[in-house]
C-alpha positions in Angstrom: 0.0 0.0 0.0 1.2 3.5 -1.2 0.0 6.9 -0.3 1.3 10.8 -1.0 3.2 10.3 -4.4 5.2 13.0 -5.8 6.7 13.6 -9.0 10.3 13.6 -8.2 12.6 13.5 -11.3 11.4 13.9 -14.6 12.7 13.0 -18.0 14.7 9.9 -16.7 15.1 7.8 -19.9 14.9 4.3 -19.8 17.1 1.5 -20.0 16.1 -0.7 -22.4 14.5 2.3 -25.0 14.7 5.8 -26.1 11.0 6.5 -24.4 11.3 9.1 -21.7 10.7 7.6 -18.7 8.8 9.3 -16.1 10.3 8.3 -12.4 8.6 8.9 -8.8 9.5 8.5 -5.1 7.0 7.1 -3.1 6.7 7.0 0.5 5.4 4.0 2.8 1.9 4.3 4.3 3.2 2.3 7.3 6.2 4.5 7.8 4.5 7.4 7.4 1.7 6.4 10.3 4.3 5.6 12.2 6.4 8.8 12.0 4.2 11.4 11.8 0.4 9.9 13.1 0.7 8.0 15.6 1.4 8.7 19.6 5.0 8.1 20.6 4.1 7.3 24.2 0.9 4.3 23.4 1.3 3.9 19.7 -2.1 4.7 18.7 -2.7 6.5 16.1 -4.0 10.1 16.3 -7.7 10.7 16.0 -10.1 13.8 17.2 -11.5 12.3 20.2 -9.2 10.2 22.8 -6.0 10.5 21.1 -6.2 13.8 20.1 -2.8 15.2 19.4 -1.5 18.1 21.8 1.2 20.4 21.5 3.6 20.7 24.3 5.9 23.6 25.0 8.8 21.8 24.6 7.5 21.3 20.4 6.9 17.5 21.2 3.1 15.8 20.3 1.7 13.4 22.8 -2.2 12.2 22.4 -4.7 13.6 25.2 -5.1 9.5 27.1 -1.4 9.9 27.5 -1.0 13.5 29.1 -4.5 12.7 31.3 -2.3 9.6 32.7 0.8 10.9 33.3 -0.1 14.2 34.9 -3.0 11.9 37.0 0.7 10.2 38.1 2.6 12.9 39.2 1.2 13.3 42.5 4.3 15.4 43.9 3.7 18.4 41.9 -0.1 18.6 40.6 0.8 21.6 38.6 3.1 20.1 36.3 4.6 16.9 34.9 7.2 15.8 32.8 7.0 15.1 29.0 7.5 11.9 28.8 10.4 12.1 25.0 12.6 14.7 26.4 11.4 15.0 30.5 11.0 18.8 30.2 9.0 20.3 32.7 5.9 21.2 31.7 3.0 23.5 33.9 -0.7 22.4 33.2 -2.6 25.1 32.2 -5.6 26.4 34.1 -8.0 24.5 32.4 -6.2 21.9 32.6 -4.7 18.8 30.3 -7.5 19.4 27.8 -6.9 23.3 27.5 -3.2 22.6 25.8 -2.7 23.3 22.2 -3.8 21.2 19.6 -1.1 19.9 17.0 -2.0 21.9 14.0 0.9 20.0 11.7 -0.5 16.7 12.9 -4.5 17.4 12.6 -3.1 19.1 9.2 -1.8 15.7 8.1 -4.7 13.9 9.5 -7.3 15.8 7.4 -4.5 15.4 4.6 -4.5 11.4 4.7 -8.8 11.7 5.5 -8.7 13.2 1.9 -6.4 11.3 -0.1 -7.1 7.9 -2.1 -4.4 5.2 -1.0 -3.2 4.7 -4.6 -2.2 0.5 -5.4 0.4 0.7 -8.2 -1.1 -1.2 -10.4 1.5 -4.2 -12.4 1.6 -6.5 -15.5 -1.0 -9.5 -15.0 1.3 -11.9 -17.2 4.8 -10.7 -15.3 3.7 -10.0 -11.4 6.0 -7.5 -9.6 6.7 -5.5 -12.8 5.3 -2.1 -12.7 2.9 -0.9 -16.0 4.0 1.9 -17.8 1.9 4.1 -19.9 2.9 5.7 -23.3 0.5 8.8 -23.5 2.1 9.6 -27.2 0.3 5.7 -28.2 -2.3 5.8 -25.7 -1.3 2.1 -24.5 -0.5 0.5 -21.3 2.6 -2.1 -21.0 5.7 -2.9 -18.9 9.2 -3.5 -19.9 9.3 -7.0 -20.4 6.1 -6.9 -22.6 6.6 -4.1 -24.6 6.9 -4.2 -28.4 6.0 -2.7 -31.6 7.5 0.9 -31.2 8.1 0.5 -26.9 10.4 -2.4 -27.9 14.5 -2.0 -27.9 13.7 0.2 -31.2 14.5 4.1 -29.9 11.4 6.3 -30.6 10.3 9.6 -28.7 7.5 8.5 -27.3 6.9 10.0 -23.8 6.5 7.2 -21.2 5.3 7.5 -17.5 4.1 5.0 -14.6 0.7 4.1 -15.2 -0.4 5.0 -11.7 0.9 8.6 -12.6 -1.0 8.9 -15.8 -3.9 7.7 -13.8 -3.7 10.1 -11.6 -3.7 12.7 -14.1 -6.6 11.2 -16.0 -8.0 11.8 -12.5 -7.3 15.1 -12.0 -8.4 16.0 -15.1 -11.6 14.3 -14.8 -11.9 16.0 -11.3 -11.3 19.2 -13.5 -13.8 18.8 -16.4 -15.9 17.5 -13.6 -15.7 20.9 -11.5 -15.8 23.0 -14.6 -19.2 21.1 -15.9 -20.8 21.5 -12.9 -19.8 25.0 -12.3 -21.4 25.8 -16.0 -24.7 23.6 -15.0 -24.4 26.1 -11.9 -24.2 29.2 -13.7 -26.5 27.7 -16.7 -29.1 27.0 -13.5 -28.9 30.0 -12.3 -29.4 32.1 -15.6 -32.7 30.1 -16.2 -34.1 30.5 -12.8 -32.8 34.4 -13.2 -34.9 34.4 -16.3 -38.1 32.6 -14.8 -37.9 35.4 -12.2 -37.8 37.9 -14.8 -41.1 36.1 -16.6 -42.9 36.2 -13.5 -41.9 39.8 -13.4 -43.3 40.4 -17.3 -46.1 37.7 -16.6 -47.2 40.1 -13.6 -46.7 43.2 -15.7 -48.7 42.2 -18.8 -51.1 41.4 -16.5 -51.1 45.3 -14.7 -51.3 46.4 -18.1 -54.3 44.2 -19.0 -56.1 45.4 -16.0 -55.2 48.7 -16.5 -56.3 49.2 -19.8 -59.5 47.6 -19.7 -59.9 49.2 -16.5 -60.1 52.1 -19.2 -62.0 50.9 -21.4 -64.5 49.8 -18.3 -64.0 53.5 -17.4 -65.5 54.8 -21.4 -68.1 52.2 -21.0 -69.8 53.3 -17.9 -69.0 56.9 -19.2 -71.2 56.4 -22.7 -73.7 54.2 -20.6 -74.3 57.4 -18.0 -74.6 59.1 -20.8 -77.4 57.3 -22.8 -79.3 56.8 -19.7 -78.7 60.7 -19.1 -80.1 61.2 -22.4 -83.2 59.2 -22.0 -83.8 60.3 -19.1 -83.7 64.1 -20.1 -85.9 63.4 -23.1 -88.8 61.8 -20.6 -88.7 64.6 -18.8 -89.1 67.0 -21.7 -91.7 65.0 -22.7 -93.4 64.5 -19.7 -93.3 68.6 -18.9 -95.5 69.0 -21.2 -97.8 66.7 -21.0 -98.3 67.5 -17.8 -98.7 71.1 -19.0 -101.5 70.1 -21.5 -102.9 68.3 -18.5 -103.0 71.4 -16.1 -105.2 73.1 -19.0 -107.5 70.3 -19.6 -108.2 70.6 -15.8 -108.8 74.1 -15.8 -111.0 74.3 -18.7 -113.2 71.4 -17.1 -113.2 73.3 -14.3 -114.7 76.3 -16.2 -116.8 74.1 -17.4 -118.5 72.4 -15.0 -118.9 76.3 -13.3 -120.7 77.4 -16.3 -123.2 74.6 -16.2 -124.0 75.2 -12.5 -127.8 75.9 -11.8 -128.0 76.3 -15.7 -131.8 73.6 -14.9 -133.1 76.6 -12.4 -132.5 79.3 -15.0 -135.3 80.9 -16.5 -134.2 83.7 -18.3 -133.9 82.9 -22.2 -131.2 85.5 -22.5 -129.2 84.0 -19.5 -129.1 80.3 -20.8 -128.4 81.2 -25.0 -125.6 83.6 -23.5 -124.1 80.5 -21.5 -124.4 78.4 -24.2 -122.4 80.7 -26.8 -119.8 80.7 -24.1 -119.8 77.2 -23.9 -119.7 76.4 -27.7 -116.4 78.7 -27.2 -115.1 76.5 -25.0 -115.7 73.5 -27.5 -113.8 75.0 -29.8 -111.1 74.9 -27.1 -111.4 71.8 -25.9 -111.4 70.0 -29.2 -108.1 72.0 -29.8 -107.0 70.2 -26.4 -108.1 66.7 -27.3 -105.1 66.0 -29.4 -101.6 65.0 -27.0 -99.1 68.0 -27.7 -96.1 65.9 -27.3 -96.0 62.0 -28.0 -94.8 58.9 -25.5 -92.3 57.6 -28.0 -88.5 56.8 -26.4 -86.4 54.6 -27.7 -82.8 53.8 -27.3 -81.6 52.9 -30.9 -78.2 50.5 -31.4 -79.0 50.2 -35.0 -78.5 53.3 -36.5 -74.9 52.4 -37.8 -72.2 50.1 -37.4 -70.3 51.4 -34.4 -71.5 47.9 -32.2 -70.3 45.7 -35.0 -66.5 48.1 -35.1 -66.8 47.9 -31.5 -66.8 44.1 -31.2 -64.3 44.0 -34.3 -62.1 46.5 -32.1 -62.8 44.4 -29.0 -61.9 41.2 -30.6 -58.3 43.2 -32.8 -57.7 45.2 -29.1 -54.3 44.3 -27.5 -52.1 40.8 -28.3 -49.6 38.8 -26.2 -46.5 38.8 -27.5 -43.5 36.4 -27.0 -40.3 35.9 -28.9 -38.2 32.9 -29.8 -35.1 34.7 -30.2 -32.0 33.3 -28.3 -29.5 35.4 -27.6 -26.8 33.4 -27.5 -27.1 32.9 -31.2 -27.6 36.3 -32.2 -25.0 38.2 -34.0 -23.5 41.8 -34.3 -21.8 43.1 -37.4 -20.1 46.2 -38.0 -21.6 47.9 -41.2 -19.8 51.5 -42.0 -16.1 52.6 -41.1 -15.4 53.9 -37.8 -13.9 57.5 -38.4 -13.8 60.7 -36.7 -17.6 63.0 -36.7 -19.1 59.5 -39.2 -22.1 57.9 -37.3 -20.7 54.5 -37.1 -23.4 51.8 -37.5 -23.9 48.1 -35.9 -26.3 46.2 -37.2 -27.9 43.1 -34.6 -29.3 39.8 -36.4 -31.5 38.0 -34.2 -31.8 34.3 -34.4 -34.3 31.4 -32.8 -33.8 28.9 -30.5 -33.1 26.7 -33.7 -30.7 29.2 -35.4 -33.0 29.9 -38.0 -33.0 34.0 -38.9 -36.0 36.2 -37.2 -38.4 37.9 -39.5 -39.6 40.1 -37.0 -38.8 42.7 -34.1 -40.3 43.6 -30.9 -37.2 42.5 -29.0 -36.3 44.8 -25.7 -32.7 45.4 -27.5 -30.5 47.1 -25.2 -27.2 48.7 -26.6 -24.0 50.7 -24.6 -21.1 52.0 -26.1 -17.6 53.1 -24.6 -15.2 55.2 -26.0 -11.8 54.9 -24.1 -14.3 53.9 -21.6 -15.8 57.2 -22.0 -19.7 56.8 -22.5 -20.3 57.3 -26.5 -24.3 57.9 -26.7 -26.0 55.4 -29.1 -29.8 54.8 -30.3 -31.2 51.4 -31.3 -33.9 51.1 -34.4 -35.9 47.9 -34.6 -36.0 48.1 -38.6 -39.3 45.0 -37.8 -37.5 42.5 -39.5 -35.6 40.8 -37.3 -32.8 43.3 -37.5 -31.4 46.4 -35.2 -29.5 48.9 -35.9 -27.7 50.2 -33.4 -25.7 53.9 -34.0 -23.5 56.5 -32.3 -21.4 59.2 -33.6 -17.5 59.2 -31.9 -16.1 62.9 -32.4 -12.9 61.6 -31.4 -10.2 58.5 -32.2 -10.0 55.8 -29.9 -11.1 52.2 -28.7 -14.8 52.2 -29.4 -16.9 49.2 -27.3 -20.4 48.7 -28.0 -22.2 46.2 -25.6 -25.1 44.6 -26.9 -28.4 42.8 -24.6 -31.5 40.7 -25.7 -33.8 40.1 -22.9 -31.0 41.4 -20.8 -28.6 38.8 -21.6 -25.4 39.4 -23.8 -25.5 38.7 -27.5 -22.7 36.3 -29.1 -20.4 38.7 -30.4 -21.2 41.2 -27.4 -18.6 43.0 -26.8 -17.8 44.1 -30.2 -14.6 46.3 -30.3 -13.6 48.4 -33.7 -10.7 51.4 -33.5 -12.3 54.8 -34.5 -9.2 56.8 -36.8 -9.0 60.0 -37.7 -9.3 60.5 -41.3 -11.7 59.2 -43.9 -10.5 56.7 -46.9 -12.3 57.3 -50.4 -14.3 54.4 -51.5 -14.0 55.0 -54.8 -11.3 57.3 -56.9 -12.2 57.7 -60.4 -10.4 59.2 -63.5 -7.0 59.9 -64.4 -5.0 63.0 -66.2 -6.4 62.6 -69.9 -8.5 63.3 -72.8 -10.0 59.5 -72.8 -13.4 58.4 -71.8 -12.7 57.7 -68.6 -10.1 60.6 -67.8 -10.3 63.9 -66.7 -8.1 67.6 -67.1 -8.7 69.7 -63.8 -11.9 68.7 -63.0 -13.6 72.4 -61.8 -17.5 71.7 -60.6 -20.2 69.0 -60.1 -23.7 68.4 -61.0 -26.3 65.9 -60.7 -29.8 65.2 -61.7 -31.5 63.0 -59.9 -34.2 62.3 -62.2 -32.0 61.3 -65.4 -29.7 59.6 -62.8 -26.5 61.4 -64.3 -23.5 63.2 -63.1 -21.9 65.8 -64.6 -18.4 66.5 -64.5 -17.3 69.8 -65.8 -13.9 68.8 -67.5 -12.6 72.5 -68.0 -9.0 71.4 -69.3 -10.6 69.5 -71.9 -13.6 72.3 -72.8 -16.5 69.2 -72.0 -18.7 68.3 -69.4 -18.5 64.5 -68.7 -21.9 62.6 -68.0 -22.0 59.4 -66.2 -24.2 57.0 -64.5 -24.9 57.8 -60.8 -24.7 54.5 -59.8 -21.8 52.7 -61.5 -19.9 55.6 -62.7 -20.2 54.3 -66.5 -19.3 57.0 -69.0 -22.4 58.3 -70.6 -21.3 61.0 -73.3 -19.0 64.3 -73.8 -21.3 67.7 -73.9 -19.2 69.9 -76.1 -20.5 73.7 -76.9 -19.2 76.9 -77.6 -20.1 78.3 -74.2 -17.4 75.3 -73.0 -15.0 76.4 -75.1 -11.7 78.3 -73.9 -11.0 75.9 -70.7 -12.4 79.0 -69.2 -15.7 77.0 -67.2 -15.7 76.9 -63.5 -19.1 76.3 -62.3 -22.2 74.0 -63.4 -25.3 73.3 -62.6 -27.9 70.5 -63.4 -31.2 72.1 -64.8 -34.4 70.2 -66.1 -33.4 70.0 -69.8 -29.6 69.4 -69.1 -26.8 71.8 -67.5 -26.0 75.4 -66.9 -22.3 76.6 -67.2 -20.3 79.7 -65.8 -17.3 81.0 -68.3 -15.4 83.4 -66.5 -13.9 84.6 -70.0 -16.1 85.3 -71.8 -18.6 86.5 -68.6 -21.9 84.3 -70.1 -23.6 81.7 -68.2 -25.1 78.8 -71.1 -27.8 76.6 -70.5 -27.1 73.5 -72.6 -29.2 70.3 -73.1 -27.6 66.8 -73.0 -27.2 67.0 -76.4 -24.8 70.1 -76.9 -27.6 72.5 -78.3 -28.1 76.0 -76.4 -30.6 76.4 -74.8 -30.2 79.6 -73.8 -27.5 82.1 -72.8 -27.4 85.0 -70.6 -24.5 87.7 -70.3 -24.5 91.2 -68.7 -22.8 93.8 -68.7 -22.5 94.1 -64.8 -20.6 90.2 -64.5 -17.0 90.8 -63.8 -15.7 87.2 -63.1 -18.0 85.1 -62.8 -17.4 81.4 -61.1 -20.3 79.7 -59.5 -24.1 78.7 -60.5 -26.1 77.3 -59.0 -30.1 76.6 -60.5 -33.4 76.0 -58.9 -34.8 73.7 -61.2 -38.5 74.6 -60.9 -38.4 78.1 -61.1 -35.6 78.3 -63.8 -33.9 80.7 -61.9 -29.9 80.5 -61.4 -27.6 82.4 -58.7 -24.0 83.3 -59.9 -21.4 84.0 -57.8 -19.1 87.0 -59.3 -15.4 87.2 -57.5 -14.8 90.0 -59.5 -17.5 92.1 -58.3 -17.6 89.9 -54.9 -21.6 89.7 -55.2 -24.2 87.1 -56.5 -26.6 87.6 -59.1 -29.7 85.9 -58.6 -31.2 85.7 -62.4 -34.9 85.4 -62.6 -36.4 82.6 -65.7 -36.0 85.2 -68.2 -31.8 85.8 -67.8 -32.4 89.4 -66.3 -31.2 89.7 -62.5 -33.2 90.1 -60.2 -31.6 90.8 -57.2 -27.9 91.5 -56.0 -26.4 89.9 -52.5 -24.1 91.6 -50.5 -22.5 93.3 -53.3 -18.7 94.0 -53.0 -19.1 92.7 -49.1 -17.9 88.5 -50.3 -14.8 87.1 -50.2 -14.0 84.2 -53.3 -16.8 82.0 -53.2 -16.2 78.2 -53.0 -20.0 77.1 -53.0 -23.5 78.3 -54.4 -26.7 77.1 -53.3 -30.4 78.1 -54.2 -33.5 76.7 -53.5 -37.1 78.6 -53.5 -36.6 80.7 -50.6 -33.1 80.3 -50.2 -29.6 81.6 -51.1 -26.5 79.9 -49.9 -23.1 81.1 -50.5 -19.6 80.0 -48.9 -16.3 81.8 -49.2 -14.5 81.9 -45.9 -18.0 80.8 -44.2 -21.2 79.6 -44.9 -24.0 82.7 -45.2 -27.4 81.8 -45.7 -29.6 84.6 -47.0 -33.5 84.4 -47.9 -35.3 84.7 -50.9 -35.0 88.4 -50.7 -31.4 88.8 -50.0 -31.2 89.5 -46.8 -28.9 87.5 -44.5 -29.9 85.4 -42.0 -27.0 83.4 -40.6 -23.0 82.8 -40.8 -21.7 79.4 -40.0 -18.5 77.6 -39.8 -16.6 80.6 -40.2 -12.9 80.0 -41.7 -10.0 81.4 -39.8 -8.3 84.1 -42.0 -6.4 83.1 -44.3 -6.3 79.2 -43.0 -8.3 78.3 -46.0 -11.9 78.3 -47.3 -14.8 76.2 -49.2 -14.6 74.1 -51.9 -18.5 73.2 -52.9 -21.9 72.6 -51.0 -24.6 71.0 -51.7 -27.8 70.8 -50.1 -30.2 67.7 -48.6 -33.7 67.6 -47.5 -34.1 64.9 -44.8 -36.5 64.4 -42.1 -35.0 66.5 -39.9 -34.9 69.6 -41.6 -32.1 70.8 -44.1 -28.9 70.1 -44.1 -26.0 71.9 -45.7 -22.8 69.5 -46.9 -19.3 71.4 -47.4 -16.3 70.6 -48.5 -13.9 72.8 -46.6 -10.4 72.8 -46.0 -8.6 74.5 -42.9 -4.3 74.7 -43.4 -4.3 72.6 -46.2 -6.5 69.7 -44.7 -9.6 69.0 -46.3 -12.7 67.8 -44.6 -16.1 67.1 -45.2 -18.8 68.6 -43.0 -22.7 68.9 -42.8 -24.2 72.1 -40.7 -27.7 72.1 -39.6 -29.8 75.3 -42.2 -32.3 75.5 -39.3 -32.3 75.7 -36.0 -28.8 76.2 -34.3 -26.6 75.8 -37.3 -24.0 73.3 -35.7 -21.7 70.8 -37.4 -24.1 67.6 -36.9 -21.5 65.5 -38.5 -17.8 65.5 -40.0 -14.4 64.0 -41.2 -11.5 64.8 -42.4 -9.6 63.7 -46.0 -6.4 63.3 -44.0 -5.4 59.8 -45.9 -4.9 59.6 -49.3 -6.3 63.3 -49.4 -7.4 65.1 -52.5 -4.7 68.2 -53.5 -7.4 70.9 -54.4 -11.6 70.0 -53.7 -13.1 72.3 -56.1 -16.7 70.3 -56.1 -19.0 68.4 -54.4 -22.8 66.6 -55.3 -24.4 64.3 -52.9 -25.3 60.5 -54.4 -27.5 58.4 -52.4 -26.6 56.3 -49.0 -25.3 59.4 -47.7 -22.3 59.4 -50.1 -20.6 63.0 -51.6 -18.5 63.1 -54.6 -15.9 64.8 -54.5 -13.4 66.7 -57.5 -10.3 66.7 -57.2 -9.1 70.1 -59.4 -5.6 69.0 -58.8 -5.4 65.4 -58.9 -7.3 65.2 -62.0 -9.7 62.7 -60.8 -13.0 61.9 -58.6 -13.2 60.6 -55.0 -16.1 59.2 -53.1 -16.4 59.4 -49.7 -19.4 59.1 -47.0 -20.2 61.9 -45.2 -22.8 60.4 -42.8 
């Protein structure tokens, strides 16, 4: 019998083969008893009861029987005795034998020995007395004199240790799964009774709310019930005044009656009893007109006279539902959908799945969402989009670590924590063209349009005298407008119109309205236009705002080419970006001034420091929360995009800079749909798209 093994040396090779050959020391049970557990003075071995061990202050451990006896023997002093392994003498304490010190080492190994398994080496059934060894590299039991195949004399690296050793550690790492199973069932216990507390908690809720709302509806009920009955009653009573009325003259006039027909049989006088008898023929007349009831005894309470009981009931049966959801959230998963940049809403989108991993198709989920940045709270808003899917959003205004923690049913999704590194700078998605004259090149692109409707852009190519048209949505090349108002690589502005586009020459000082064919459609020159470089159109109204650097105004030019209005005349600095809509004019040179219909101004935004730089296009969008104003601006030779509330406070409501692969010189900017701007790029000869959402 073997107890208390301990690896002693490791990597001990064997004898007879290459394997490595694990080695332990063991110690004897028996010795060990005998050394360390049992009493020197009886030889019984320590327990917690008679032969308790106690400590002596001379560091020696006698059992409680044997101290009892031998201080019950010392009859000279009664305060003391001797130990009896090294005779020092020792004083009894005041409570006597028992109140000495317990052996900790001893009841230490005691409770040691309680716990451990009394391991039997186990050895070969065909050669007794030869210890099995284990190869854990083969997975095969075997001792030396047995051994073949590759634990034969052959050398091999298999790794080779006593098979009570790689019992034990089968052991322990049973003992381990063991403990970490059951500590899983443990938590896995305790988050389903957490979440049958929670149902009890919603079951009692739903019913509140089912209580309270049809306590409600209860409450409507009895009011339209007082109400009929109020009606009714009101009714009977007008009825019933005046029957009672008609009643009270019937009386009377019977009562005049009957007096005019008393002691009308003693009357003698002829004149007497004919002038009683016109009187009464009078009152005939009178009381025939009193015979008929004034007022009916029809009342009736009438449910019939539309549909409202059937819409009712149909109501009633449609009123309120019980909703549950099969979504597990441990299935569920998050994805990050848009780039994480600087001032860019940054957008996580949550798929919700079933307890059989199959996709939801609808919402109605209480979705909780909380995000960190540098473990700085980062606001954020979750949309049930109804379908199954959230999205979950937040805008960072700075870089950093950005966390976003994501609950169902207050539990954690799968991919909860998702962790994404906001940077500073925007890359284009897209950069389009190159320095040319081909299809699909450009020479310094100056201004963008777009038309929506025809689902074009327009690319005013002023080095080669053309505006390029191509497909909003896959960038396609389309055709070349060439006119004579293009000519001269003179063009700096253009705007989309509803036959085609409007161009500025700053040359020749005359705006040209061309359709997508090349024709003119209509040009307008004055002589008041200095240097004209911007234009903006309002489609509707066929009236176009110019901006003029040389006379540092804008011309606002009604339908007919003659101006209407001048704003701020000689007061602009050089204008980047023209805007118009109906009762709108926006221009931006070092800032962003938006003036109304009439010219007069009603804000600055976004001002510029001087001389740090200036605007490089706008562009407009009408969205659900008002207007919103999209710039491209550049401060000390960094560009940027950035969109400023038209309403309300004006603000920058979102941002980013063109740090990374930047564009040399914006000199344009349309808006495409998904919240994407396009960008040109006057001295990189090319186009670059970029969000700006």
């Amino acid at each position: 019998m073997y107890c208390c093994s301990f690896l002693s040396r490791l990597g001990v090779g064997m004898a007879s083969m290459s394997s490595t050959l694990v080695e332990t020391v063991s110690i004897n049970y028996e010795d060990f008893n005998e050394s360390f557990l049992t009493c020197g003075t009886c030889l019984c071995t320590y327990d917690g009861g008679e032969h308790t061990p106690k400590l002596l202050p001379c560091s020696h451990t006698v059992c409680l029987h044997c101290l009892t006896r031998i201080a019950a023997s010392q009859t000279r002093d009664a305060g003391s005795f001797r130990c009896p392994i090294c005779r020092e003498l020792i004083t009894i304490p005041r409570g006597g034998v028992p109140a000495l010190p317990p052996s900790f080492l001893v009841n230490q190994l005691l409770d040691l020995m309680a716990r451990q398994r009394r391991e039997v080496i186990p050895q070969c059934s065909s050669h007794p007395g030869r210890e099995l060894l284990f190869c854990e590299t083969c997975d095969c039991v075997f001792c030396r004199h047995c051994a073949d195949g590759p634990h034969s004399d052959t050398p091999c690296d298999h790794t080779v240790v006593p098979f009570s050793i790689a019992l034990k550690r089968m052991s322990e790492i049973l003992l381990y799964r063991a403990n970490e199973c059951l500590s899983k069932l443990g938590a896995a216990r305790e988050a389903v009774a957490g979440e049958l507390r929670r149902l009890e908690a919603a079951a009692t809720a739903a019913d509140d709310a089912i209580d309270r709302h049809f306590a409600e509806l209860r409450s409507a009920l009895d009011k339209r019930h007082n109400e009929l009955k109020s009606a009714a009653s009101a009714a009977a009573t007008h009825k019933r005044k005046l029957l009672e009325e008609q009643l009270k003259l019937i009386d009377a006039e019977k009562t005049k009656v009957e007096a005019e027909c008393n002691g009308l049989q003693q009357q003698v006088e002829v004149r007497e009893v004919s002038s009683r008898a016109a009187a009464l023929g009078a009152r005939l007349g009178d009381a025939a007109a009193l015979a008929e009831p004034r007022e009916n005894a029809f009342l009736a309470v009438d449910f019939a006279h539309n549909d409202a009981h059937q819409r009712l009931t149909e109501a009633l049966a449609e009123l309120g539902r019980v909703r549950t959801s099969t979504t597990f959230p441990g299935l569920c998963t998050l994805q990050l959908e848009s780039p994480c940049v600087c001032g860019l809403e940054v957008v996580v989108s949550l798929r919700t799945v079933d307890y059989h991993g199959e996709a939801r198709s609808t919402g109605g989920d209480p979705v909780t969402a909380a995000a960190t940045l540098d473990d700085a709270p980062l606001p954020c808003t979750v949309t049930d989009l109804d379908c199954g899917m959230y999205r979950i959003t937040m805008r960072p205004w700075s870089a950093g670590a950005i966390c976003v923690r994501v609950l169902v049913f207050s539990r954690s999704v799968r991919d909860s924590p998702l962790r994404a590194r906001v940077e500073t700078h925007a890359v284009p998605e897209l950069v389009w063209g190159s320095r040319g004259t081909g299809k699909e090149q450009l020479s310094q692109p100056v201004a963008l349009a777009r038309c929506p409707k025809r689902r074009e852009i327009y690319v005013l190519d002023a080095g080669n005298s053309r505006v390029k048209v191509l497909d909003d949505e896959t960038f396609a090349f389309k055709t070349h407008i060439v006119n004579e108002g293009l000519a001269g690589r003179s063009c700096t502005g253009i705007a989309a119109t509803a036959e085609g586009v409007v161009a500025v020459n700053w040359r020749t000082r005359t705006v040209t309205e061309v359709n997508i064919d090349g024709s003119t459609l209509r040009t307008i020159k004055s002589d008041r236009l200095v240097e004209p470089v911007c234009v903006a159109a309002d489609i509707d109204s066929r009236r176009l705002a110019v901006a003029d650097n040389g006379a540092r105004t804008v011309f606002v030019f009604d339908g007919d080419g003659n101006i209407e209005r001048e704003i701020d005349s000689g007061n602009l600095g050089l204008v980047g970006g023209l805007a118009l809509t109906e009762d709108l004019i926006i221009v931006a040179d070092v800032a962003v001034r938006i003036y109304d219909s009439e010219g007069n101004l009603l804000s600055i935004r976004a001002t510029v420091p001087k001389g740090r730089g200036g605007y490089g296009g706008i562009a407009l969008e009408r969205t659900e929360n008002g207007l919103h104003i999209v710039c491209a601006r550049s401060i000390r030779g960094r560009p940027a995009i950035i969109v400023l509330e038209a309403e309300g406070s004006g603000g920058i409501v979102a941002g980013c800079e063109l740090a990374e692969k930047r564009p040399r010189r914006v000199a344009g900017l349309t808006l495409l749909p998904n919240k994407k701007a396009l960008l040109a790029d006057l001295a990189g000869d090319c186009l670059r798209l970029h969000t700006y959402w």
